[in-house]
LOLOZA-256112 format. One record per residue: x, y, z of N, C-alpha, C in turn; chain. Coordinates in Angstrom, 2 decimals, padded with zeros to 5 digits, always signed. Atoms other than C-alpha are relative to their C-alpha. Layout:
<recs>
nX X; nY Y; nZ Z; caX X; caY Y; caZ Z; cX X; cY Y; cZ Z; chain A
...
</recs>
This chain:
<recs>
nX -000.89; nY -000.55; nZ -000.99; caX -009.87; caY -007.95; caZ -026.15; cX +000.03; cY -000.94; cZ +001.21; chain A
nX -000.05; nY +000.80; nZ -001.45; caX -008.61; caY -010.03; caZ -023.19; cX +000.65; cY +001.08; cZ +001.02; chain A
nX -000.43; nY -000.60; nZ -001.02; caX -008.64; caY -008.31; caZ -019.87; cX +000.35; cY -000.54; cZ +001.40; chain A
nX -000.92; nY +001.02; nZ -000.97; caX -006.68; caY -009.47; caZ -016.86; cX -000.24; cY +001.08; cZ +001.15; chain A
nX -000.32; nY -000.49; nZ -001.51; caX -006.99; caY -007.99; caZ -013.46; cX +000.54; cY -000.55; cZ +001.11; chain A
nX -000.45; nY +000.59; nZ -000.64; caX -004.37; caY -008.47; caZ -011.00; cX -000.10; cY +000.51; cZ +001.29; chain A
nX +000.09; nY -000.44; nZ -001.51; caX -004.87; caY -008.30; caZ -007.08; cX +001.51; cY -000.08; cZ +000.83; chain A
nX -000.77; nY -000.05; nZ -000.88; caX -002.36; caY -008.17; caZ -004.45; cX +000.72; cY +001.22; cZ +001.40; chain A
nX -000.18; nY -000.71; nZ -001.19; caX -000.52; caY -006.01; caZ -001.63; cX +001.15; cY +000.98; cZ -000.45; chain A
nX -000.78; nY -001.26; nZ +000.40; caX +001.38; caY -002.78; caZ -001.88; cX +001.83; cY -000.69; cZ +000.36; chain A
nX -001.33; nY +000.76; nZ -000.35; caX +005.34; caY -004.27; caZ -002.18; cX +000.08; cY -000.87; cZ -000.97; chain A
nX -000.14; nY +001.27; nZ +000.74; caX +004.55; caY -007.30; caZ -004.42; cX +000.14; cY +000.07; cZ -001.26; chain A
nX -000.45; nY -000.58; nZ +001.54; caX +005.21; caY -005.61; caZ -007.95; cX -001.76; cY -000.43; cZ -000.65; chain A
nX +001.30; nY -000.05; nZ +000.84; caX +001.51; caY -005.64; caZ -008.88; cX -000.08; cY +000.95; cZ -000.86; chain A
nX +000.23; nY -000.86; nZ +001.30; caX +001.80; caY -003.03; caZ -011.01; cX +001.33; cY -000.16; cZ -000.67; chain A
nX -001.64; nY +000.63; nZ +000.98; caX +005.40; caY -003.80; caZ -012.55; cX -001.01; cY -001.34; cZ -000.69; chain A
nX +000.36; nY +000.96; nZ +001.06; caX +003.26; caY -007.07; caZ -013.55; cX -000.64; cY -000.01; cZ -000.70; chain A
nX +000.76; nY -000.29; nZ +001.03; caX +000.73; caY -005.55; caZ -015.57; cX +000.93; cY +000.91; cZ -000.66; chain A
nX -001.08; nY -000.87; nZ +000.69; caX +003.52; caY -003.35; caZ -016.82; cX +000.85; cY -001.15; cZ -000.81; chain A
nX -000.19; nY +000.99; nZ +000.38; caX +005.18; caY -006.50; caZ -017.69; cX -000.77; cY -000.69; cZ -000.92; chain A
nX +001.16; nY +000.62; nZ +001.05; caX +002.44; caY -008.14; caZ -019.69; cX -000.30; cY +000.84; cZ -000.82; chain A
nX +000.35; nY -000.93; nZ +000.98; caX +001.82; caY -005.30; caZ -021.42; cX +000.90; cY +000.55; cZ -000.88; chain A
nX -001.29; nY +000.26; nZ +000.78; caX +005.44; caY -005.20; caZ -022.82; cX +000.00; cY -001.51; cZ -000.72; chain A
nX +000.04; nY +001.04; nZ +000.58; caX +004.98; caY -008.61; caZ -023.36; cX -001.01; cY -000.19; cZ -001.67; chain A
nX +000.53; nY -000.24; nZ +000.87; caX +002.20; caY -007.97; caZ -025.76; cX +000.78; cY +000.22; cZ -001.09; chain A
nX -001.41; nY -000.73; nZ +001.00; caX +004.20; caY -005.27; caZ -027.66; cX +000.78; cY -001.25; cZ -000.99; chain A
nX -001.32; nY +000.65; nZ +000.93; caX +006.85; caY -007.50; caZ -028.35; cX -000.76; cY -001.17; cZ -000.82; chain A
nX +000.60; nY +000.94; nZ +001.27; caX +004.37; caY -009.83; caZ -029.95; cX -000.72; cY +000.73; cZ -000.83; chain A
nX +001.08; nY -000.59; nZ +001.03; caX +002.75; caY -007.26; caZ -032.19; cX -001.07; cY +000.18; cZ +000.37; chain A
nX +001.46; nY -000.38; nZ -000.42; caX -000.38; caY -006.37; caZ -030.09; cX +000.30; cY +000.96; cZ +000.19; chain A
nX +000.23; nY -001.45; nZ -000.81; caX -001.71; caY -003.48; caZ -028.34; cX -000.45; cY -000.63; cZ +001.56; chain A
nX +000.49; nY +000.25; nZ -001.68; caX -001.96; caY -003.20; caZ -024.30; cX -000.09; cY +001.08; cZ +000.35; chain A
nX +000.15; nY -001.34; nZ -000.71; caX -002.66; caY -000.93; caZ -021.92; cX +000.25; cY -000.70; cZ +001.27; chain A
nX +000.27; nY +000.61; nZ -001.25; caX -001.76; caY -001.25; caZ -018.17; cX +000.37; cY +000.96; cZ +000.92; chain A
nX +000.32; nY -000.90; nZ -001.02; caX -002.35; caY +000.87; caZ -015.25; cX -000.36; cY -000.60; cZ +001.78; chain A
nX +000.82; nY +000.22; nZ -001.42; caX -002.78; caY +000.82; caZ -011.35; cX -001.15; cY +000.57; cZ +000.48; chain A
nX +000.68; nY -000.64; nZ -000.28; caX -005.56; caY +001.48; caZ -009.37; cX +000.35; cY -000.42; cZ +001.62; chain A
nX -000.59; nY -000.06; nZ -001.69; caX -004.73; caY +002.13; caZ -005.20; cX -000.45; cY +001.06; cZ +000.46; chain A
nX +000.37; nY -001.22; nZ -001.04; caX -005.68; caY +004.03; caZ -002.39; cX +001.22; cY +000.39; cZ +000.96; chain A
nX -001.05; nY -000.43; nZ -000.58; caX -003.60; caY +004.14; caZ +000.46; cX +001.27; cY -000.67; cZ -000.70; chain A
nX -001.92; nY +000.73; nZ +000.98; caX +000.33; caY +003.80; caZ -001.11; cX +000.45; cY -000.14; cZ +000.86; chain A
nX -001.21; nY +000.59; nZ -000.28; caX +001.93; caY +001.59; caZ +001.14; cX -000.12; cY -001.22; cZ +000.04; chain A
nX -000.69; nY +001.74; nZ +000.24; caX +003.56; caY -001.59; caZ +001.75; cX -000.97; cY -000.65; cZ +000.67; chain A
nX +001.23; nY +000.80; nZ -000.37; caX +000.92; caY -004.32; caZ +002.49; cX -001.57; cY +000.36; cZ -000.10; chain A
nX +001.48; nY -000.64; nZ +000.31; caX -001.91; caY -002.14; caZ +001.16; cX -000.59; cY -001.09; cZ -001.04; chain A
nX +000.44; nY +001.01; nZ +001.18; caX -004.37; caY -004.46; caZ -001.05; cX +000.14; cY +001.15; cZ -001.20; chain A
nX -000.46; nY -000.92; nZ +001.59; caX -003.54; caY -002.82; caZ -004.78; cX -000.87; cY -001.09; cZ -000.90; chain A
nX +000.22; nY +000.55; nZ +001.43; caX -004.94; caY -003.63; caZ -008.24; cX +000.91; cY +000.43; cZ -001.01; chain A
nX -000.50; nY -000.71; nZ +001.37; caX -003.75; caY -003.29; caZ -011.56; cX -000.78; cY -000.69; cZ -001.25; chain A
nX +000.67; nY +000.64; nZ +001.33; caX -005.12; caY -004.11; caZ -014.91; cX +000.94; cY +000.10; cZ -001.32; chain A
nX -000.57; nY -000.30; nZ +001.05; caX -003.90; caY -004.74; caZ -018.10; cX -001.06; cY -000.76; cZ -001.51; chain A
nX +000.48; nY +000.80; nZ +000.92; caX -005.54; caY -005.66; caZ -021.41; cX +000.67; cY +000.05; cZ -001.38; chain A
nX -000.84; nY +000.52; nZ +001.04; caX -004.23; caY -006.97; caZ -024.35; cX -001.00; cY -000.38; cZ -001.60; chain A
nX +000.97; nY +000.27; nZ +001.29; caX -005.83; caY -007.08; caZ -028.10; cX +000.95; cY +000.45; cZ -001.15; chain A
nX -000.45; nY +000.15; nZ +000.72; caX -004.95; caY -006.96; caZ -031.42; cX +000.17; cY +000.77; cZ -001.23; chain A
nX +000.35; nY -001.13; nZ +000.48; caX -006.32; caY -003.63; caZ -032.37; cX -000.04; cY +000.67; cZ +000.89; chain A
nX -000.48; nY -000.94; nZ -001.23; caX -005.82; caY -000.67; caZ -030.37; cX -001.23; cY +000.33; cZ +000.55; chain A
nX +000.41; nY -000.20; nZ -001.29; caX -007.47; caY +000.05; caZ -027.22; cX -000.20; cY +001.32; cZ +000.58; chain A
nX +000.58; nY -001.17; nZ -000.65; caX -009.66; caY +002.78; caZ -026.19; cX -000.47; cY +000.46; cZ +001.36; chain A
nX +000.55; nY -000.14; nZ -001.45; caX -010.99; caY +002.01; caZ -023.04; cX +000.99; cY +000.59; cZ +000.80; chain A
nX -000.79; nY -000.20; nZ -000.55; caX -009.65; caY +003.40; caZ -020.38; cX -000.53; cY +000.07; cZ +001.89; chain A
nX +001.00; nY +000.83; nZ -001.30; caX -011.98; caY +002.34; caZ -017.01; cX +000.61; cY -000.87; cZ +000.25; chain A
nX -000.23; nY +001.45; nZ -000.74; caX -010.85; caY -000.11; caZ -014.53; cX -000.29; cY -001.63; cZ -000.32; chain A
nX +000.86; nY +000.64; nZ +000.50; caX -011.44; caY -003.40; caZ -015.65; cX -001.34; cY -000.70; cZ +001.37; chain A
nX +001.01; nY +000.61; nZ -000.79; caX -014.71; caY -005.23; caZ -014.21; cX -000.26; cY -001.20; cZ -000.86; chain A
nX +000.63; nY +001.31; nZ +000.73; caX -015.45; caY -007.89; caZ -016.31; cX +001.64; cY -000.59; cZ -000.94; chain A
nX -000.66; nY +000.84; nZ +000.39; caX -012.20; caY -009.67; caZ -016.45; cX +000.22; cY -001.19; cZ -000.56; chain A
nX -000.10; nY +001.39; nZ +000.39; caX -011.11; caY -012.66; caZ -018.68; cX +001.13; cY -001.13; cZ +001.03; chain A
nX -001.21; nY +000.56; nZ -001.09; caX -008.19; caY -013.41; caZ -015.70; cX +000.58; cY +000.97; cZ +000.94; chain A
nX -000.25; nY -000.32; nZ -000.96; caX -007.79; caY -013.07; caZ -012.41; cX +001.53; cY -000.59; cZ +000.22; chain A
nX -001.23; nY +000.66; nZ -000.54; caX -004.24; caY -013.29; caZ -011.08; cX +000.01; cY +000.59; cZ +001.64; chain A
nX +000.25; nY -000.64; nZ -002.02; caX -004.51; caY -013.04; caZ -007.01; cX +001.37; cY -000.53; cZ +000.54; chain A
nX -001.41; nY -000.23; nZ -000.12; caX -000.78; caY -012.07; caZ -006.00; cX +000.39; cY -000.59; cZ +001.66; chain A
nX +000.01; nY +000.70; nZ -001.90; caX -001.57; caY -013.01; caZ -001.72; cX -000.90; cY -000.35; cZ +000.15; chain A
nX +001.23; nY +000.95; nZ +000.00; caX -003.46; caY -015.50; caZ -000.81; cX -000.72; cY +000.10; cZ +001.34; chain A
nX +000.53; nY -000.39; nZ -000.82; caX -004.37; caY -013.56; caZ +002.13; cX -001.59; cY +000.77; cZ -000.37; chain A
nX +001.08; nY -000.81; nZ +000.70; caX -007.01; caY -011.29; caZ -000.33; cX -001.31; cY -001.07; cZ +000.02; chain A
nX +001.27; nY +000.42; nZ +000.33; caX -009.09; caY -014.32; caZ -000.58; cX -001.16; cY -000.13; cZ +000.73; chain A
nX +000.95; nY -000.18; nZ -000.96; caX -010.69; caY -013.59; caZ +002.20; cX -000.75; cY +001.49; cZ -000.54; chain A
nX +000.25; nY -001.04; nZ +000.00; caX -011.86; caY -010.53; caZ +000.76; cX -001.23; cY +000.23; cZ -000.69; chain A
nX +001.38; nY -000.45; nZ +000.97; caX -015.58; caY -009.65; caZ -000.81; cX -000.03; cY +000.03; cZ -001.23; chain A
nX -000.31; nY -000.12; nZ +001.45; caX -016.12; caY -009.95; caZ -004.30; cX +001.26; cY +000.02; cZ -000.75; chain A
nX -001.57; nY -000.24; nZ +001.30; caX -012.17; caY -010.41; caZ -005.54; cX -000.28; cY -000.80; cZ -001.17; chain A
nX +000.01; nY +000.84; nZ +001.17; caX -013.99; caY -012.94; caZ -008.31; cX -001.12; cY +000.62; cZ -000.46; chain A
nX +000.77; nY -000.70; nZ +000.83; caX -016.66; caY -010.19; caZ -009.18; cX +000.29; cY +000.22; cZ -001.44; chain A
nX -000.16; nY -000.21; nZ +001.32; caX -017.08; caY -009.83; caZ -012.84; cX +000.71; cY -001.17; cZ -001.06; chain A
nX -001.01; nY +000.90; nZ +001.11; caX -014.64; caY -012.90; caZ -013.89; cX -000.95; cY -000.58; cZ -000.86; chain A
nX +000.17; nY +000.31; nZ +000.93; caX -015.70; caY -013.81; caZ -017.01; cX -000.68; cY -001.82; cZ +000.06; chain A
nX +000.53; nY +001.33; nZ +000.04; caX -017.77; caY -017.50; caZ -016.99; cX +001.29; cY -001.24; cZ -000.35; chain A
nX -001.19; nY +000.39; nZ +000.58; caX -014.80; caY -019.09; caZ -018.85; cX +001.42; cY +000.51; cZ +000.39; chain A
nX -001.08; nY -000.41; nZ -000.52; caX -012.49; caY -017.05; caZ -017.42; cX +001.06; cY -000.77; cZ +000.48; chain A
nX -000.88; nY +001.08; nZ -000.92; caX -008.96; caY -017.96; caZ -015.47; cX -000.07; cY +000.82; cZ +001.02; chain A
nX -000.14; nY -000.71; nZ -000.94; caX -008.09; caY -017.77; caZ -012.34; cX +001.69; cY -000.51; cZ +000.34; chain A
nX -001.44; nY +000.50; nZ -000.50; caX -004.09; caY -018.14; caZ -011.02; cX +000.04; cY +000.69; cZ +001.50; chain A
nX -000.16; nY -000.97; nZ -001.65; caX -003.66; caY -017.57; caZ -007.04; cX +000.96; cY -000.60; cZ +000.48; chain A
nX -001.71; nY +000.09; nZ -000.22; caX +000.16; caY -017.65; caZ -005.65; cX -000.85; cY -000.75; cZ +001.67; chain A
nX +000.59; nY +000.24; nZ -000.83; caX -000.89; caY -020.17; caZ -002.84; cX +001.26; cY -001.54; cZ -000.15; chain A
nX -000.46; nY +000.86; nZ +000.00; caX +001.23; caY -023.11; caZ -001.86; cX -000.84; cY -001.40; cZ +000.05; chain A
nX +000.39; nY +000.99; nZ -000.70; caX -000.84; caY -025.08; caZ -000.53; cX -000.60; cY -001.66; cZ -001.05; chain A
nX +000.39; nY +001.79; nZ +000.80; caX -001.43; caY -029.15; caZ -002.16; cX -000.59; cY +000.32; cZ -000.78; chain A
nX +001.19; nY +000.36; nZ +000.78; caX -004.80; caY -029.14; caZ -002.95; cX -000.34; cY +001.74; cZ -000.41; chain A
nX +000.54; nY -001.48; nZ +000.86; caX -006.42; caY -025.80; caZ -004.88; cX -000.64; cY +000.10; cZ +001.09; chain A
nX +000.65; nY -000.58; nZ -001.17; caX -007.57; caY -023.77; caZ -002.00; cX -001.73; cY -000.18; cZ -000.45; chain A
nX +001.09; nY +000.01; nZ +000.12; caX -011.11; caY -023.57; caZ -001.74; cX -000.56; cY +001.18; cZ -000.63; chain A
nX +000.60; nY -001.79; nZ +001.00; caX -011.63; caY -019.77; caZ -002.97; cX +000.34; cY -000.59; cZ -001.51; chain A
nX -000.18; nY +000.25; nZ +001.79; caX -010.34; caY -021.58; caZ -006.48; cX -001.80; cY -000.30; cZ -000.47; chain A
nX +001.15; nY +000.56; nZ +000.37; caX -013.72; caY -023.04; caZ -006.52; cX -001.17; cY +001.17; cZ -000.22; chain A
nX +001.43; nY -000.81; nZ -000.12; caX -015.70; caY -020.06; caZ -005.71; cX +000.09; cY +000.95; cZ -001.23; chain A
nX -000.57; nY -000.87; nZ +001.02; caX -013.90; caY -018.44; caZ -008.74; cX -000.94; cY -000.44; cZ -000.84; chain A
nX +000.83; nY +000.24; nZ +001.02; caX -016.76; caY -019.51; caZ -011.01; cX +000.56; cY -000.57; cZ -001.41; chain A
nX -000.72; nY +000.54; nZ +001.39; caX -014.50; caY -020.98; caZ -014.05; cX +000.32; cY -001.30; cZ +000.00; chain A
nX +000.22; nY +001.14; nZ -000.55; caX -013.96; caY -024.09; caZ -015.08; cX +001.30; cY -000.44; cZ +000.61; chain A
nX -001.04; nY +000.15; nZ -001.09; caX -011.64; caY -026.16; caZ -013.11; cX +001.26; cY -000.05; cZ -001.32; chain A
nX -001.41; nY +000.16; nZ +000.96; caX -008.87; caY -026.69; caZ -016.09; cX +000.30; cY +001.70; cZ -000.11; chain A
nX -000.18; nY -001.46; nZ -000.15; caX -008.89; caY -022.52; caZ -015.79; cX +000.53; cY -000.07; cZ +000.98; chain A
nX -000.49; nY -000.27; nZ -001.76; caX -008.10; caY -022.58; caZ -012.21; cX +001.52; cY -000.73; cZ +000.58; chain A
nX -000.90; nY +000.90; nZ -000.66; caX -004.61; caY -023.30; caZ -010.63; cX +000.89; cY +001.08; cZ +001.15; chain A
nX -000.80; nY -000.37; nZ -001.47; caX -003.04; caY -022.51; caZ -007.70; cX +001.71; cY -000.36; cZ +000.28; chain A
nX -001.67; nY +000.72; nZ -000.36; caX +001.17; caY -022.56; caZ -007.48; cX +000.42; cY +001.30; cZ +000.92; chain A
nX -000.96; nY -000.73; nZ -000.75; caX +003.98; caY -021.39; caZ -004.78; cX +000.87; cY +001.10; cZ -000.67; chain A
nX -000.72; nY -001.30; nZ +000.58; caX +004.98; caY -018.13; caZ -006.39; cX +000.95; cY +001.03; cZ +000.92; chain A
nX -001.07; nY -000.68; nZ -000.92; caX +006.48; caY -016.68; caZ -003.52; cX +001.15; cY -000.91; cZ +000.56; chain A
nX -000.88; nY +000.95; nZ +000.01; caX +008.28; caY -019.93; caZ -002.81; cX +000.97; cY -000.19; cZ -000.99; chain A
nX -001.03; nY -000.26; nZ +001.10; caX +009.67; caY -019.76; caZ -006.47; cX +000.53; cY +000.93; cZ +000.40; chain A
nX -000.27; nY -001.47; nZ -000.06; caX +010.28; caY -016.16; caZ -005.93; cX +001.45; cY -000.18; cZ +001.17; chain A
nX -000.83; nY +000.11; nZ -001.07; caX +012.29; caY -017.17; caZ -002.48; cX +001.28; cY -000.86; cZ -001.05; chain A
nX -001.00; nY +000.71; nZ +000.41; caX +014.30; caY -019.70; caZ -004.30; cX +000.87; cY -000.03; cZ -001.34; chain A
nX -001.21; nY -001.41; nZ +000.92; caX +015.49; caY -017.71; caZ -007.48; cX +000.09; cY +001.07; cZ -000.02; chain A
nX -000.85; nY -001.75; nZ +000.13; caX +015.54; caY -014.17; caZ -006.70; cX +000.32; cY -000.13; cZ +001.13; chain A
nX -000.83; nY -000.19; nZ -000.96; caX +016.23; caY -014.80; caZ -003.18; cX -001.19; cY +001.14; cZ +001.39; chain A
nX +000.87; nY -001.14; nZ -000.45; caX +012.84; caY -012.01; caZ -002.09; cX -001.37; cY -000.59; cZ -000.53; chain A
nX +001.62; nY +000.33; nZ -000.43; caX +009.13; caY -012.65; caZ -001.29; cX -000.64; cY +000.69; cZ -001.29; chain A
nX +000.60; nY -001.14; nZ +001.07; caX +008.24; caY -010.89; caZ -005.04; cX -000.63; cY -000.95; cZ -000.55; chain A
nX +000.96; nY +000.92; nZ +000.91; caX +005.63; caY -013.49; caZ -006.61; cX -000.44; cY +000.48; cZ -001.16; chain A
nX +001.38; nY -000.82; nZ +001.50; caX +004.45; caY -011.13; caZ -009.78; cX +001.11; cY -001.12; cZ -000.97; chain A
nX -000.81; nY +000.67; nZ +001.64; caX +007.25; caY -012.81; caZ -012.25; cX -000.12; cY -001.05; cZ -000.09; chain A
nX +000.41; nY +001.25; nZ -000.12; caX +006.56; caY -016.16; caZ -011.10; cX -001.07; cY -000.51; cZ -000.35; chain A
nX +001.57; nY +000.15; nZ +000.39; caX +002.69; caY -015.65; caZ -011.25; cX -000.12; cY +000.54; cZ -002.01; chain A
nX +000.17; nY -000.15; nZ +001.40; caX +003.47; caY -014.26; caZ -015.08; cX +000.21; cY -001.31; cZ -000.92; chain A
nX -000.21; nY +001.65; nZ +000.22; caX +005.10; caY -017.45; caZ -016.22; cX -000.84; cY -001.18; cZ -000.15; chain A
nX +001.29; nY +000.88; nZ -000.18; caX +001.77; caY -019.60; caZ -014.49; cX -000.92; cY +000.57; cZ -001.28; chain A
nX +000.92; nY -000.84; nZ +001.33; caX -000.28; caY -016.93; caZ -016.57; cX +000.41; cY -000.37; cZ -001.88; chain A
nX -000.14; nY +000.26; nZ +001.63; caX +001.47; caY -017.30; caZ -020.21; cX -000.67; cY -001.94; cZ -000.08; chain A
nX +000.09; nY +001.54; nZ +000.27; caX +001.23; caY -021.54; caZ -019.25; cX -001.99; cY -000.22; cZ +000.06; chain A
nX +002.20; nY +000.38; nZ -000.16; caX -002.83; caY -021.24; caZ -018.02; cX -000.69; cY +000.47; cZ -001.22; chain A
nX +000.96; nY -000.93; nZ +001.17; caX -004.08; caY -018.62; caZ -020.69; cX +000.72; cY -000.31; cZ -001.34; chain A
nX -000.72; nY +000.37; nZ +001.37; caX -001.60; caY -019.48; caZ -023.81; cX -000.33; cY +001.81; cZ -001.01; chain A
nX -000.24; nY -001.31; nZ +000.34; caX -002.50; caY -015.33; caZ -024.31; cX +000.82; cY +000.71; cZ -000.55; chain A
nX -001.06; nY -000.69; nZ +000.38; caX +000.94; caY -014.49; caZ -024.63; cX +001.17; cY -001.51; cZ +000.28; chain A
nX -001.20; nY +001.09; nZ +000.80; caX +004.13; caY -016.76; caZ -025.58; cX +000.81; cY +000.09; cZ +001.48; chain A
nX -000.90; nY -000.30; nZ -001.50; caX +006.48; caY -017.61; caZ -022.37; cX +001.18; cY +000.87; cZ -000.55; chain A
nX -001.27; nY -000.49; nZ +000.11; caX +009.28; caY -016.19; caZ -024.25; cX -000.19; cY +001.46; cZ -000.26; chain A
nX -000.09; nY -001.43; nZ -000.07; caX +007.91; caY -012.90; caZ -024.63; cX -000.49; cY +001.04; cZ +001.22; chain A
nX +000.71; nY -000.28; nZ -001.48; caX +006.71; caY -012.89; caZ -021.00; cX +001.47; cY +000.18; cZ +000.66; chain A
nX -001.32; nY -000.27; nZ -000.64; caX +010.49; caY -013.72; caZ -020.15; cX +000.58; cY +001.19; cZ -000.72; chain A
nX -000.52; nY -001.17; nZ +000.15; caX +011.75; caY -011.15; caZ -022.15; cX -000.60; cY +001.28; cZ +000.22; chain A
nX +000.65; nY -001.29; nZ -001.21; caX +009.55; caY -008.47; caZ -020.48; cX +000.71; cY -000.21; cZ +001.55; chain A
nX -000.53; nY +000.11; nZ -001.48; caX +010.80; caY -009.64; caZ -017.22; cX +001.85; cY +000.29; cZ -000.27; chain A
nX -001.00; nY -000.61; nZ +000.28; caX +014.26; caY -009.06; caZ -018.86; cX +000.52; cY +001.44; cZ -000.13; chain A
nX +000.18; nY -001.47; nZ +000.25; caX +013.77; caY -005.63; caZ -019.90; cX -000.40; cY +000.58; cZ +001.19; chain A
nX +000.27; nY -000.60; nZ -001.02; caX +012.25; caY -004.59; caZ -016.81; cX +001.28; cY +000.20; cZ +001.38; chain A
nX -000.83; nY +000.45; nZ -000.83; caX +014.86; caY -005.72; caZ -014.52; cX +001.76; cY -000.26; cZ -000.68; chain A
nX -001.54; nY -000.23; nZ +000.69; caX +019.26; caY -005.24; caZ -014.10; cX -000.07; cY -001.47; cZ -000.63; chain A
nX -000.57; nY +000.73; nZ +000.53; caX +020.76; caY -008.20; caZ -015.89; cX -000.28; cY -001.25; cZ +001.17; chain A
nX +000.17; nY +001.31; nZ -001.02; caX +020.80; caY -010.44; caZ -013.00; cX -000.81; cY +000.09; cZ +000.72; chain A
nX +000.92; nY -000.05; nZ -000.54; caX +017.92; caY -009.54; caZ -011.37; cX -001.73; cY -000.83; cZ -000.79; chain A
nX +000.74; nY +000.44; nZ +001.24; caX +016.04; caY -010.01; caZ -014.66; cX +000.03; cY -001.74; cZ +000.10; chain A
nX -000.48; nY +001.74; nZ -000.22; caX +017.75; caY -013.73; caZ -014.77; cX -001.33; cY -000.47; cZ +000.57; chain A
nX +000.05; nY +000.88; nZ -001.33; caX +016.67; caY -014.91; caZ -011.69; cX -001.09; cY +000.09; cZ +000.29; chain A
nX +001.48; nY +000.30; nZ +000.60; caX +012.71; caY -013.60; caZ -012.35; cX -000.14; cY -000.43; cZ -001.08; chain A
nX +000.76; nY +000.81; nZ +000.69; caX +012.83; caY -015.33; caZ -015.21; cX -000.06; cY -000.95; cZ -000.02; chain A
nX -000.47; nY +001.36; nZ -000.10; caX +014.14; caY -018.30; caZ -014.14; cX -001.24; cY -000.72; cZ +000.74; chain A
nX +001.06; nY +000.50; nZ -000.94; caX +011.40; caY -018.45; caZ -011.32; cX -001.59; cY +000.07; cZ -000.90; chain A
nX +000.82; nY +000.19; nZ +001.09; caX +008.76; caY -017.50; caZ -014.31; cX -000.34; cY -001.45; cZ -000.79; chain A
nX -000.25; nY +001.60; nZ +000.36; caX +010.13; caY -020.61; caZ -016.07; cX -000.69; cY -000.71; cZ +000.98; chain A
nX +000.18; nY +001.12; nZ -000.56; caX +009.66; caY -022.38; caZ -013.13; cX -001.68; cY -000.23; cZ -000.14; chain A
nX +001.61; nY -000.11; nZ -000.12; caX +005.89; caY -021.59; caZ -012.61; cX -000.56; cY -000.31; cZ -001.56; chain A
nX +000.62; nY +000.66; nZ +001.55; caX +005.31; caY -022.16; caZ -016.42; cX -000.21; cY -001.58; cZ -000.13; chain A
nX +000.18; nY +001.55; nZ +000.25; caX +006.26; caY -025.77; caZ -015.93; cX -000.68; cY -000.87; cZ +000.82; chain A
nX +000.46; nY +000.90; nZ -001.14; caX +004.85; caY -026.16; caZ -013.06; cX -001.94; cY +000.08; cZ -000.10; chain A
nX +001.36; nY -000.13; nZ +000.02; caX +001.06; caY -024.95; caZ -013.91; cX -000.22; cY -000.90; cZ -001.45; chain A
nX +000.02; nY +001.00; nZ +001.15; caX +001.99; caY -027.22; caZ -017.38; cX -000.12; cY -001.21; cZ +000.48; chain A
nX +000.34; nY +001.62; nZ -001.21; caX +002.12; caY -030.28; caZ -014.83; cX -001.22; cY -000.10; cZ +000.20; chain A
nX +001.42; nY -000.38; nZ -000.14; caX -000.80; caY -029.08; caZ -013.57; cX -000.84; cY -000.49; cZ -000.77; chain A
nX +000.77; nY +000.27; nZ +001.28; caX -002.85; caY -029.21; caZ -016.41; cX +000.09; cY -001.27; cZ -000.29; chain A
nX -000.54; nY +001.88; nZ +000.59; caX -001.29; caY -032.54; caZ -017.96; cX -000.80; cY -000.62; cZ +001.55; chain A
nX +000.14; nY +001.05; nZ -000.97; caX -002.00; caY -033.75; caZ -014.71; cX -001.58; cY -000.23; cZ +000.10; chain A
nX +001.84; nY -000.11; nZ +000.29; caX -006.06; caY -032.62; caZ -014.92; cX -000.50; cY -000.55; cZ -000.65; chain A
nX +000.06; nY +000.32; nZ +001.70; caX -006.05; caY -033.35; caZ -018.38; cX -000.35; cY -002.03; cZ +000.50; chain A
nX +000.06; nY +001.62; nZ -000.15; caX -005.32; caY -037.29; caZ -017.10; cX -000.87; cY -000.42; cZ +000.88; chain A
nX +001.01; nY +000.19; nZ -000.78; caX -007.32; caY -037.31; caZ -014.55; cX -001.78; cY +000.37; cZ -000.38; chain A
nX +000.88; nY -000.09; nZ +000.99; caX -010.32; caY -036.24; caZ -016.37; cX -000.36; cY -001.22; cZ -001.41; chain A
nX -000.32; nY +000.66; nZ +001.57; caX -009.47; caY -038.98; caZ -019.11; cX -000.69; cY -001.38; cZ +000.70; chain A
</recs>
């Protein structure tokens, strides 16, 4: 079973994106499960969600704690106590962060560094849907880091979820983040060599 816990702020479709991945599954013939967990419900509240994904059906039904992937939705959370509790040794980590170099919380994420990448998901997000929504962008990074789930059944969850042209224009920014955490990599990959 691979389990994924995603962080972020009440507004940012953190739970649409484990709702998302967990359609994504589906459509490849797995089993998922995905659920929020929140306290206060509003906008800029820190939120979780979880989703896990396997290949035989799924009993659990507990929060996860011992995630195989972290996806951290504001890169404001990383200031926050334990958000890399439980990740998995091997684990990934993806955090919507513009900035050059891999912030420094990438490091404290305990995984190794070809796990770890850091892209502008709200910057995609600005420049094809037009709105500060980073989850469809950060799904995209996710299918390219973890190879878990297929990009095309990640975009067609983001299709299904969303009207016709709304759908588009997160998947387009999905795309983008797929190719851009595929750079990434290639680019590690050479540098390592």
């Amino acid at each position: 079973m691979f389990q994924i816990r995603i962080h972020g702020r009440g507004g940012q479709g953190v739970v649409s994106a484990a709702e998302i991945l967990s359609v994504a599954a589906f459509l490849e013939g797995k089993y998922a499960q995905a659920f929020p967990s929140f306290g206060s419900e509003r906008t800029g509240a820190p939120v979780m969600s979880f989703c896990r994904v396997d290949d035989k059906p799924i009993r659990l039904r507990e929060p996860v704690l011992y995630p195989d992937a972290l996806i951290i939705q504001d890169p404001t959370l990383l200031l926050l106590p334990g958000l890399f509790e439980g990740l998995a040794p091997g684990g990934f980590a993806l955090i919507n962060s513009s900035d050059e170099q891999n912030p420094p919380a990438l490091a404290r994420a305990g995984c190794p560094p070809e796990h770890r990448v850091a892209i502008g998901a709200t910057e995609l997000a600005l420049k094809y849907v037009g709105r500060p929504l980073p989850n469809a962008a950060l799904l995209g990074g996710f299918a390219a880091l973890t190879g878990i789930l297929r990009l095309e059944s990640v975009l067609a969850a983001i299709r299904e979820k969303f009207s016709a042209k709304v759908g588009a224009a997160n998947a387009a920014a999905a795309q983008a983040a797929w190719d851009m955490v595929q750079e990434a990599r290639m680019g590690a990959h050479a540098s390592a060599n």
